[in-house]
PQR file of N, CA, C, O and H, with PARSE charges and radii, in Angstrom:
ATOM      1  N   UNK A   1     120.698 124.946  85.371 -0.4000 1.5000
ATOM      2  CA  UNK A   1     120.392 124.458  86.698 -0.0000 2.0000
ATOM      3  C   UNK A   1     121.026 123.080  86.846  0.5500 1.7000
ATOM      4  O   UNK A   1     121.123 122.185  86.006 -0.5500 1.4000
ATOM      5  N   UNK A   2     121.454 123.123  88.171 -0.4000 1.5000
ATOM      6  CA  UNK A   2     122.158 121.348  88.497 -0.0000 2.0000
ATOM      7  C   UNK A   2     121.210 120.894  88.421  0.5500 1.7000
ATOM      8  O   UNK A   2     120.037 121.234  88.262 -0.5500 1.4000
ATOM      9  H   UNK A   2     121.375 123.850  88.853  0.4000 1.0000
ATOM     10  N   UNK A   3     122.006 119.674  88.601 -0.4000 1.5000
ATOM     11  CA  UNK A   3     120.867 118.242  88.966 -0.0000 2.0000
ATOM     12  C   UNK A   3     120.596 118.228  90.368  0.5500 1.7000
ATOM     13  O   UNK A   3     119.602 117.746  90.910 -0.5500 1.4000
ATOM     14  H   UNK A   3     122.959 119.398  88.730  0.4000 1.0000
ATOM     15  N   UNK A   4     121.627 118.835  90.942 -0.4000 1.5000
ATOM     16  CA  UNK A   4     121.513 118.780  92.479 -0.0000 2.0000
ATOM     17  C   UNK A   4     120.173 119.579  92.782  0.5500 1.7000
ATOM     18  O   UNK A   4     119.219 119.242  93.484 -0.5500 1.4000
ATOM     19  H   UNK A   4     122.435 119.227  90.501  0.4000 1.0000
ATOM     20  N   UNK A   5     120.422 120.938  91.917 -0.4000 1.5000
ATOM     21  CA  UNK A   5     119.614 121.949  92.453 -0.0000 2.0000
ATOM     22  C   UNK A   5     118.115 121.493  91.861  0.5500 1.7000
ATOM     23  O   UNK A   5     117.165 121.936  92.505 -0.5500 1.4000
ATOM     24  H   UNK A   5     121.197 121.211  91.348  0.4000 1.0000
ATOM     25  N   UNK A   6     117.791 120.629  90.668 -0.4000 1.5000
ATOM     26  CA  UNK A   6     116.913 120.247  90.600 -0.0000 2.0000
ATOM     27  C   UNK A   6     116.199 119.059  91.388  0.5500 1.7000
ATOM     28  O   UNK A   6     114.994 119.008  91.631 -0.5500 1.4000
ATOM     29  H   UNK A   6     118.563 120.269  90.145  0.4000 1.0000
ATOM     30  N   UNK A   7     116.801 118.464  91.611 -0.4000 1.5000
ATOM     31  CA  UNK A   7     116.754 117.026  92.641 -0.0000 2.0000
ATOM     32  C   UNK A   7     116.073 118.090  94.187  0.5500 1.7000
ATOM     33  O   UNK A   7     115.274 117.702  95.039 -0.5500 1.4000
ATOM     34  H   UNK A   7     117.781 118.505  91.413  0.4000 1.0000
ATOM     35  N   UNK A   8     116.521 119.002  94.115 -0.4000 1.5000
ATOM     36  CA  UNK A   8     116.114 119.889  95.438 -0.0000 2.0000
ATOM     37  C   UNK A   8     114.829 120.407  95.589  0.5500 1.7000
ATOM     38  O   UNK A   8     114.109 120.461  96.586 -0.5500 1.4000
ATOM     39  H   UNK A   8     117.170 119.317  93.422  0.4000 1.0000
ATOM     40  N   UNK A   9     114.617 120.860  94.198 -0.4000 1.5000
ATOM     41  CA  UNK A   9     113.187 121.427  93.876 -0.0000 2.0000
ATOM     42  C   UNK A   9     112.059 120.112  93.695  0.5500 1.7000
ATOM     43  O   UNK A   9     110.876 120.316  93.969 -0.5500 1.4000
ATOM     44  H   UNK A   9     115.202 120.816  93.388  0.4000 1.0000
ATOM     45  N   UNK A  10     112.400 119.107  93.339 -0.4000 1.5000
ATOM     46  CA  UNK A  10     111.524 118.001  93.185 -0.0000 2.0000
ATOM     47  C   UNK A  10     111.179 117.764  94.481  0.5500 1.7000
ATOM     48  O   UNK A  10     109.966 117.774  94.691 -0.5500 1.4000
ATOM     49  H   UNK A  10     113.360 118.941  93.116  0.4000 1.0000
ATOM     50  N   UNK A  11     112.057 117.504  95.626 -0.4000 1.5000
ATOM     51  CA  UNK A  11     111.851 116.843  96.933 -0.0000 2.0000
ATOM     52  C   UNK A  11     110.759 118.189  97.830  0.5500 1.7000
ATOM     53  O   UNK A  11     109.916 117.867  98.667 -0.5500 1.4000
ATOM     54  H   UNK A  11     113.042 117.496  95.455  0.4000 1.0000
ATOM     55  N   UNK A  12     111.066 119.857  97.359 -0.4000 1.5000
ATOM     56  CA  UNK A  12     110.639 120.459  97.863 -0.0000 2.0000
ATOM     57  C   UNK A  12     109.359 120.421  97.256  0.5500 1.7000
ATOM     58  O   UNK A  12     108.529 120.649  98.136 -0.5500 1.4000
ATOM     59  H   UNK A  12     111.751 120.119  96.679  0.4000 1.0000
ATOM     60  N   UNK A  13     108.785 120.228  96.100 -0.4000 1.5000
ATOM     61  CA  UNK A  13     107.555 120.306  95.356 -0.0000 2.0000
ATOM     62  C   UNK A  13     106.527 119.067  95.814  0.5500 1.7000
ATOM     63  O   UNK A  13     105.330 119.291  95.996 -0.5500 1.4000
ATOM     64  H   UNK A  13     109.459 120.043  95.384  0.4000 1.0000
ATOM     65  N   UNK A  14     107.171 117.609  95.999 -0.4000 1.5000
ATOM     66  CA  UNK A  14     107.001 116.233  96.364 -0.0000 2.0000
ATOM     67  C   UNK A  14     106.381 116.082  97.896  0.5500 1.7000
ATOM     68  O   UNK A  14     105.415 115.383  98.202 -0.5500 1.4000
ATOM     69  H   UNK A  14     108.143 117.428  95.851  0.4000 1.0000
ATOM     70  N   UNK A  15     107.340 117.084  98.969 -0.4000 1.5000
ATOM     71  CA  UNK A  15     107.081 117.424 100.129 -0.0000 2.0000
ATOM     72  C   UNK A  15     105.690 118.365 100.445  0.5500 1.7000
ATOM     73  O   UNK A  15     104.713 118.144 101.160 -0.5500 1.4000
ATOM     74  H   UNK A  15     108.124 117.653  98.721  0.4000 1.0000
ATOM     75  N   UNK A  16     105.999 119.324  99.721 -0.4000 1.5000
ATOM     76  CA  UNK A  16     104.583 121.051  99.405 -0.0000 2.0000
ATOM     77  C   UNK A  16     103.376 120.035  99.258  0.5500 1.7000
ATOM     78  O   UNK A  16     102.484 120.114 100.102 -0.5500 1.4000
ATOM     79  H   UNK A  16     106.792 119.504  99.140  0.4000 1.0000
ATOM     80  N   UNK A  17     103.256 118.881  98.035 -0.4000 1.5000
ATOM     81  CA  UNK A  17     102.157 118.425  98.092 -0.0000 2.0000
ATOM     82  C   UNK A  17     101.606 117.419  99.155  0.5500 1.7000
ATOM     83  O   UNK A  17     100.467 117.344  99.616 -0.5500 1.4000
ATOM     84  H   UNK A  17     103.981 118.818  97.349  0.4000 1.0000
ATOM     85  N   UNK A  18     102.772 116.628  99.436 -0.4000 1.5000
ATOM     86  CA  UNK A  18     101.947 116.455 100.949 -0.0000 2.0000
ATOM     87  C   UNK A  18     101.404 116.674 101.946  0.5500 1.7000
ATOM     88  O   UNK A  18     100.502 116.025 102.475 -0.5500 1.4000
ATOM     89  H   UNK A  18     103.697 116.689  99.062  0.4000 1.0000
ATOM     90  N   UNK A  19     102.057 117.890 102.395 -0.4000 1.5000
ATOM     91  CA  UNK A  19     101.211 118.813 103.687 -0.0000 2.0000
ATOM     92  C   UNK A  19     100.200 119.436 102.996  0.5500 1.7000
ATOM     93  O   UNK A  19      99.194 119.555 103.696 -0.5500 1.4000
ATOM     94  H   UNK A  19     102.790 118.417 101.965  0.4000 1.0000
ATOM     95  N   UNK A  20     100.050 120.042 101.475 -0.4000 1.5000
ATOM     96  CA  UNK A  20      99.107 120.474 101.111 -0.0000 2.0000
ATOM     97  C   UNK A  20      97.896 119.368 101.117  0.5500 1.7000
ATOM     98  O   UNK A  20      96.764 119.837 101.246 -0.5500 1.4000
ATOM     99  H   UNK A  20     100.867 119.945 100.907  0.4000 1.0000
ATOM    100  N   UNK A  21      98.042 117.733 100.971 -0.4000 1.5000
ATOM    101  CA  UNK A  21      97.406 117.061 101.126 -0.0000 2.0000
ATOM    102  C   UNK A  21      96.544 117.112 102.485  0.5500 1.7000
ATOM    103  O   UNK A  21      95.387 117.331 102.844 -0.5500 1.4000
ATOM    104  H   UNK A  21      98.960 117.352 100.866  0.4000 1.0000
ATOM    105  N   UNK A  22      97.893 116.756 103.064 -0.4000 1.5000
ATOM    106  CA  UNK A  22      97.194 116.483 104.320 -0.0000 2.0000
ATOM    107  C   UNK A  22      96.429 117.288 105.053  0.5500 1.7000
ATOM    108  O   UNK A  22      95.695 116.840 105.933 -0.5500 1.4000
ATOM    109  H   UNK A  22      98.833 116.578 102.772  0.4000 1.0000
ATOM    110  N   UNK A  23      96.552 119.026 104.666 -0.4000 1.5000
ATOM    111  CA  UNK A  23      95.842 119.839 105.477 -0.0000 2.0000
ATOM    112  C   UNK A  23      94.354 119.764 104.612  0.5500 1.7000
ATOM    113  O   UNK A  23      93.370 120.284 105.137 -0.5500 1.4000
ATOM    114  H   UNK A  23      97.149 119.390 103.950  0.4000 1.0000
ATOM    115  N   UNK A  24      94.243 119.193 103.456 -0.4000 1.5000
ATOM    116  CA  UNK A  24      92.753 118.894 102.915 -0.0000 2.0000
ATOM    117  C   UNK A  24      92.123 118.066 103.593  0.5500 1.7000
ATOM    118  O   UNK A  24      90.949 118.321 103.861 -0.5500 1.4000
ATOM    119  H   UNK A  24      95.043 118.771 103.029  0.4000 1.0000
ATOM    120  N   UNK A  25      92.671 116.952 104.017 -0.4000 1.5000
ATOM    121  CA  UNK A  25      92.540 115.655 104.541 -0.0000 2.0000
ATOM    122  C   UNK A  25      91.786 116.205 105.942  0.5500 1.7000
ATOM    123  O   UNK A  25      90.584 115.976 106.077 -0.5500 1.4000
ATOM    124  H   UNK A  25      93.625 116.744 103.800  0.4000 1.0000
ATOM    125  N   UNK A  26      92.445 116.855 106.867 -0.4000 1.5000
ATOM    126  CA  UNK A  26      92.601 117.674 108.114 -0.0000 2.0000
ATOM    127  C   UNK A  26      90.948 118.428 108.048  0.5500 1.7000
ATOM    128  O   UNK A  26      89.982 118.087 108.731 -0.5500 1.4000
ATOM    129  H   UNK A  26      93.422 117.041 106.758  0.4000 1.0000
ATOM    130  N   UNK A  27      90.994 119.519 107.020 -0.4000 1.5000
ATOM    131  CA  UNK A  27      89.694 120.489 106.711 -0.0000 2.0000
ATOM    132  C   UNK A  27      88.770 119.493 106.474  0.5500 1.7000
ATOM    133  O   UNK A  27      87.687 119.560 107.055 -0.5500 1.4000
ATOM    134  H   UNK A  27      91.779 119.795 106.465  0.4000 1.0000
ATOM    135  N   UNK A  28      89.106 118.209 105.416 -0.4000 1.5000
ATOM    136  CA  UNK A  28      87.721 117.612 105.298 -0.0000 2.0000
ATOM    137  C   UNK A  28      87.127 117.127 106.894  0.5500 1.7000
ATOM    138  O   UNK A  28      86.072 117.580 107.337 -0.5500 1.4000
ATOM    139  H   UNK A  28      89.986 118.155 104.945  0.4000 1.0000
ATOM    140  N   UNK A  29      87.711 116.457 107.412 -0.4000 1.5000
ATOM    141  CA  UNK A  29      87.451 115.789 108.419 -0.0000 2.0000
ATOM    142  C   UNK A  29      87.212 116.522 109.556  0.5500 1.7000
ATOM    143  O   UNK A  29      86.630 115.966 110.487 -0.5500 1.4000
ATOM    144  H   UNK A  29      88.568 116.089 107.052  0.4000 1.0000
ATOM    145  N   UNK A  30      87.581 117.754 109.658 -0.4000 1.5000
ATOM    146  CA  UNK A  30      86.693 118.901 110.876 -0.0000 2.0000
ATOM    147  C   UNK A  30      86.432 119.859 109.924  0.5500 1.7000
ATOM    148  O   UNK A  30      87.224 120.801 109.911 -0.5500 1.4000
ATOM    149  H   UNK A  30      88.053 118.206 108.902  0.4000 1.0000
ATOM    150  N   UNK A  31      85.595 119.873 109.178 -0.4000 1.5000
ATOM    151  CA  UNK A  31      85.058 120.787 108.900 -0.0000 2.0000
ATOM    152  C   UNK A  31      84.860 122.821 109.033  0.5500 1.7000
ATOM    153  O   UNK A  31      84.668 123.808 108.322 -0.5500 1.4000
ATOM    154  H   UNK A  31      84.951 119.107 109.189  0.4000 1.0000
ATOM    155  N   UNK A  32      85.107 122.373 110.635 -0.4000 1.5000
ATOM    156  CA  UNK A  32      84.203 123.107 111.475 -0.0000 2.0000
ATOM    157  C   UNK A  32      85.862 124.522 111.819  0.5500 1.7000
ATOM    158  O   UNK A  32      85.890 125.663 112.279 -0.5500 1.4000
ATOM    159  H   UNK A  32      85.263 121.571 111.213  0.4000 1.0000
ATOM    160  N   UNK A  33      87.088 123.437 111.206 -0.4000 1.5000
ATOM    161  CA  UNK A  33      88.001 124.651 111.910 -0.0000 2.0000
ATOM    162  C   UNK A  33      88.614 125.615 110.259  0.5500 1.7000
ATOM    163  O   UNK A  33      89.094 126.747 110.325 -0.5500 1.4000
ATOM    164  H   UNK A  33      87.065 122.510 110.832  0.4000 1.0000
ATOM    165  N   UNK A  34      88.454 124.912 109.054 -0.4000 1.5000
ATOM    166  CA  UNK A  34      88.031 125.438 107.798 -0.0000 2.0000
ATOM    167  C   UNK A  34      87.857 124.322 106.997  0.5500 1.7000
ATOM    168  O   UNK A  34      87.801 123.107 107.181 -0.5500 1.4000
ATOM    169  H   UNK A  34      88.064 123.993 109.001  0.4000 1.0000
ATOM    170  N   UNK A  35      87.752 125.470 105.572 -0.4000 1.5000
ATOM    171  CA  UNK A  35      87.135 124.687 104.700 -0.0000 2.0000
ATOM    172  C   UNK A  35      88.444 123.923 103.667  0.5500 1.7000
ATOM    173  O   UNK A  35      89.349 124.629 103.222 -0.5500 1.4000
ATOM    174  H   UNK A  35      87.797 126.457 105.423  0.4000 1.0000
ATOM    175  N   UNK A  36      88.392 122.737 103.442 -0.4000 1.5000
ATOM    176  CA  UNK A  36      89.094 122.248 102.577 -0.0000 2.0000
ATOM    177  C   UNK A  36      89.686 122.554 101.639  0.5500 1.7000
ATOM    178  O   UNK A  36      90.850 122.183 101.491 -0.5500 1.4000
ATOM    179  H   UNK A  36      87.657 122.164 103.804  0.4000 1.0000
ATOM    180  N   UNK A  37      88.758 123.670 100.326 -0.4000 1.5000
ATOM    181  CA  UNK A  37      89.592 123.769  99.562 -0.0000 2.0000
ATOM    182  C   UNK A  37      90.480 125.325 100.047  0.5500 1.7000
ATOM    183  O   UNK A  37      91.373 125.554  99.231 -0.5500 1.4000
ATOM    184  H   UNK A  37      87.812 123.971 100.446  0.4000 1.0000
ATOM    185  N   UNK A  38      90.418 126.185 100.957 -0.4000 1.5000
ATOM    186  CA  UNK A  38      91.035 127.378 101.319 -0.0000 2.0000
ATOM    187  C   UNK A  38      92.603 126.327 102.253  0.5500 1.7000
ATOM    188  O   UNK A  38      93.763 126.662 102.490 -0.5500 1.4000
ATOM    189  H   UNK A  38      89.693 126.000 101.620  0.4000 1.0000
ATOM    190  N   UNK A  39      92.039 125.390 102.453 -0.4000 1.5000
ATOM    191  CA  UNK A  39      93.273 124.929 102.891 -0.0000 2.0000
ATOM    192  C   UNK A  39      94.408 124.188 101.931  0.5500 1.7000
ATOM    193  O   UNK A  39      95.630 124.172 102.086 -0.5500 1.4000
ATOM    194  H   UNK A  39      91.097 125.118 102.260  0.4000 1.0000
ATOM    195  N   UNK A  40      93.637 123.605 100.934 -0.4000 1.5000
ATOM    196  CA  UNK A  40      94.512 123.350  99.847 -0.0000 2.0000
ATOM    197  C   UNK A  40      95.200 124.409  98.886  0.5500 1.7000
ATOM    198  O   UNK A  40      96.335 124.393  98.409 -0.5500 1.4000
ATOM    199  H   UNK A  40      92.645 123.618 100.809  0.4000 1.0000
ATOM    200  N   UNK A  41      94.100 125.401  98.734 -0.4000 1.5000
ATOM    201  CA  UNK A  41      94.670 126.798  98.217 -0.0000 2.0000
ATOM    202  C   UNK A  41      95.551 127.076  99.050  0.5500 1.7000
ATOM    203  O   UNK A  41      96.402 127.254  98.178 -0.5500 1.4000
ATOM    204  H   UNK A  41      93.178 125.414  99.121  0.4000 1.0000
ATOM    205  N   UNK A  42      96.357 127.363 100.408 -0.4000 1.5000
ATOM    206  CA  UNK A  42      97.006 127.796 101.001 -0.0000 2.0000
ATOM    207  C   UNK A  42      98.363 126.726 101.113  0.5500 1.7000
ATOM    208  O   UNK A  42      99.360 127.118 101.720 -0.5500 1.4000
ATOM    209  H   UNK A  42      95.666 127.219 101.116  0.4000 1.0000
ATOM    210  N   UNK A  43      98.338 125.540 100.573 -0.4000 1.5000
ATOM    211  CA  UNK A  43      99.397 124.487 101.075 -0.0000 2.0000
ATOM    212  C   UNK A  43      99.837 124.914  99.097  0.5500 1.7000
ATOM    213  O   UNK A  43     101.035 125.077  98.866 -0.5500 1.4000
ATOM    214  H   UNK A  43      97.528 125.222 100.079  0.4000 1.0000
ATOM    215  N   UNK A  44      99.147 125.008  98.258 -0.4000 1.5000
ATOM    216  CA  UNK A  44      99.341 125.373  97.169 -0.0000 2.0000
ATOM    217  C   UNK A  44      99.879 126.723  96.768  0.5500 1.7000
ATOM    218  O   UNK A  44     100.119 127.001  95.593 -0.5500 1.4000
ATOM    219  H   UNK A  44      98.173 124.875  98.446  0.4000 1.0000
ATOM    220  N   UNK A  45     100.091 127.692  97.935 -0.4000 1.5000
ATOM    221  CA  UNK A  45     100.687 128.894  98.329 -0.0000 2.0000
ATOM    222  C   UNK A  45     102.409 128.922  98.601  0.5500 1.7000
ATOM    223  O   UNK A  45     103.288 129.611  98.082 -0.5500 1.4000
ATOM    224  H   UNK A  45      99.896 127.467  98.889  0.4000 1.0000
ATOM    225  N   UNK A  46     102.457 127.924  99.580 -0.4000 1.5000
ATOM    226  CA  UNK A  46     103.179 127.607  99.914 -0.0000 2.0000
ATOM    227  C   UNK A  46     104.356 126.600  99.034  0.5500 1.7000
ATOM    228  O   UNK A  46     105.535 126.420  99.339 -0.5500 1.4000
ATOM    229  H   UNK A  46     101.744 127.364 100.001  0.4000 1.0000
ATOM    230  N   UNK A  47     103.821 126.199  98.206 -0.4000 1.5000
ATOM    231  CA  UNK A  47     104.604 125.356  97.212 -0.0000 2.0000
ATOM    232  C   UNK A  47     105.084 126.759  96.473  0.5500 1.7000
ATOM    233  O   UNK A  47     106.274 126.937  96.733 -0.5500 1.4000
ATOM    234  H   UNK A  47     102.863 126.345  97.958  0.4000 1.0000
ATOM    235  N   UNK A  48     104.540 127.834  95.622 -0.4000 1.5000
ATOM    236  CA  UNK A  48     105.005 128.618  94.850 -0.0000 2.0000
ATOM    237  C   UNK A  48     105.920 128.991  95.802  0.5500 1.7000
ATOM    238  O   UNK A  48     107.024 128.553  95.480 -0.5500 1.4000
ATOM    239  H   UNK A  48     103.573 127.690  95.411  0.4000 1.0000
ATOM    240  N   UNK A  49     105.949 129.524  96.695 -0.4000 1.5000
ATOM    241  CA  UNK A  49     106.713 130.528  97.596 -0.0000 2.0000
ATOM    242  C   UNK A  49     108.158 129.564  98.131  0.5500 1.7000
ATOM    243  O   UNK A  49     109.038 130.151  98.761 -0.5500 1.4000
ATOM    244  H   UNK A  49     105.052 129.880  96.957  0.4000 1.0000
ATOM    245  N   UNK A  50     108.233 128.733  97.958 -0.4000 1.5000
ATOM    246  CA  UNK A  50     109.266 127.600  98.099 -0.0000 2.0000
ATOM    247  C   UNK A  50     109.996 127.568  96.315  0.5500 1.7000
ATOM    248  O   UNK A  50     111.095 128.105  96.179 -0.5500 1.4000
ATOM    249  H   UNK A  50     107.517 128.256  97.447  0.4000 1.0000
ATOM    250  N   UNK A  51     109.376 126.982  95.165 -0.4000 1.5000
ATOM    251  CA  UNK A  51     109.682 127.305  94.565 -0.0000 2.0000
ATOM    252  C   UNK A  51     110.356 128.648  93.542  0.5500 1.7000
ATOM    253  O   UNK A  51     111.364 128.553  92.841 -0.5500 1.4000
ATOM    254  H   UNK A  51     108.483 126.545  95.276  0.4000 1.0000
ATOM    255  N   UNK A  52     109.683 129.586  93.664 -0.4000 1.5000
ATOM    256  CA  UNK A  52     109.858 131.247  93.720 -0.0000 2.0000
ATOM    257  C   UNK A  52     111.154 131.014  94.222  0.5500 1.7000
ATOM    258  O   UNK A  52     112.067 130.812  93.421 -0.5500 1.4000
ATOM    259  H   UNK A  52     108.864 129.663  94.233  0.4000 1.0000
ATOM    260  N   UNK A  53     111.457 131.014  95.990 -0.4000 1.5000
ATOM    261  CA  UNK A  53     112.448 130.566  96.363 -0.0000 2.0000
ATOM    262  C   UNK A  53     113.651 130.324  96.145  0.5500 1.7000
ATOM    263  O   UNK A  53     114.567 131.137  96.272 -0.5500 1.4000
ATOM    264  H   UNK A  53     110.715 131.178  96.641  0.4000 1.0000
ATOM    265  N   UNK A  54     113.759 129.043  95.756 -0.4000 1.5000
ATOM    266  CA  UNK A  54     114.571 128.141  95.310 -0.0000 2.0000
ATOM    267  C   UNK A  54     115.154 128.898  93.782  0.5500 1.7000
ATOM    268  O   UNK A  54     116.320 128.719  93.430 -0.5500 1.4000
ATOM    269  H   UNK A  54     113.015 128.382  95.653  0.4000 1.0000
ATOM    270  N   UNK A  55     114.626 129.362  93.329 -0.4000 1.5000
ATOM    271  CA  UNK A  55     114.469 129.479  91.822 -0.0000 2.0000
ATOM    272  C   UNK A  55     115.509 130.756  91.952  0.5500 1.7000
ATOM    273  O   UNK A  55     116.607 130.578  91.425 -0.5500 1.4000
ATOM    274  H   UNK A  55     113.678 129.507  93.615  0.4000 1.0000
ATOM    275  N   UNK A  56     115.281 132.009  92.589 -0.4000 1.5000
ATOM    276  CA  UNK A  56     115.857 132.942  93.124 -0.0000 2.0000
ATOM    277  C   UNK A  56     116.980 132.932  94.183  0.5500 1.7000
ATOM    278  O   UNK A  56     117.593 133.889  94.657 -0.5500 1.4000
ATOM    279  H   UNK A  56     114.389 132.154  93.017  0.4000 1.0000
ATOM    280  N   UNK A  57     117.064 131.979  94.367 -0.4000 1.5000
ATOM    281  CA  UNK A  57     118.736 131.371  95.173 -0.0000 2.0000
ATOM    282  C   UNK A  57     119.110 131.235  93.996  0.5500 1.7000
ATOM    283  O   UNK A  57     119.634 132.251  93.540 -0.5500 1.4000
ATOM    284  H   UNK A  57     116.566 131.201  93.983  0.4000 1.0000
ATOM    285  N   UNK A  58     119.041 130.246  93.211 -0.4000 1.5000
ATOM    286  CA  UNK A  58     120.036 129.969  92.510 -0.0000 2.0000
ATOM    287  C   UNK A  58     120.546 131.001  91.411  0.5500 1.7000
ATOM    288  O   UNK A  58     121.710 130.711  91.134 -0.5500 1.4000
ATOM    289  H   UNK A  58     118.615 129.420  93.582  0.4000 1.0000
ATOM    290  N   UNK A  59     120.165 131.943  90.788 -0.4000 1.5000
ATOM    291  CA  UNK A  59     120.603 132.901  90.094 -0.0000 2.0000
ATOM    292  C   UNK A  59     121.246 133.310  90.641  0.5500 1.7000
ATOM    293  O   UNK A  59     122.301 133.400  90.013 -0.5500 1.4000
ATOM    294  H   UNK A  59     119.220 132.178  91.012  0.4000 1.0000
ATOM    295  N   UNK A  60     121.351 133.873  92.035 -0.4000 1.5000
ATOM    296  CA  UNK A  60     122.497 134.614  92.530 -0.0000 2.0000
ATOM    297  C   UNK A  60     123.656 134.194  92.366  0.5500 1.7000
ATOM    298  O   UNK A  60     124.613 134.840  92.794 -0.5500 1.4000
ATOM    299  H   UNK A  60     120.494 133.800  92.545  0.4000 1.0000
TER
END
């Protein structure tokens, strides 16, 4: 793997955890539209599926 292509996966992994943050942040603070950790489980979804991704581009 490059450096490029790794430098790619860091920014995409670096990025995944922020929105995964922030949608905890989001659930804690309304409660009422879900629950926090189903929203962190799901921003934590989204990181594999980016990685998976990425990972499977580059073999080709």
């Amino acid at each position: 793997m490059s450096t490029l292509a790794r430098i790619v996966v860091l920014l995409l992994v670096l990025v995944t955890l922020v929105i995964a943050s922030g949608l905890a942040v989001v659930g804690y603070a309304y409660p009422a539209l879900v629950q926090p950790l189903t929203l962190a489980l799901t921003g934590a979804g989204v990181l594999v599926a980016l990685v998976v991704g990425v990972i499977a581009a580059g073999r080709q």
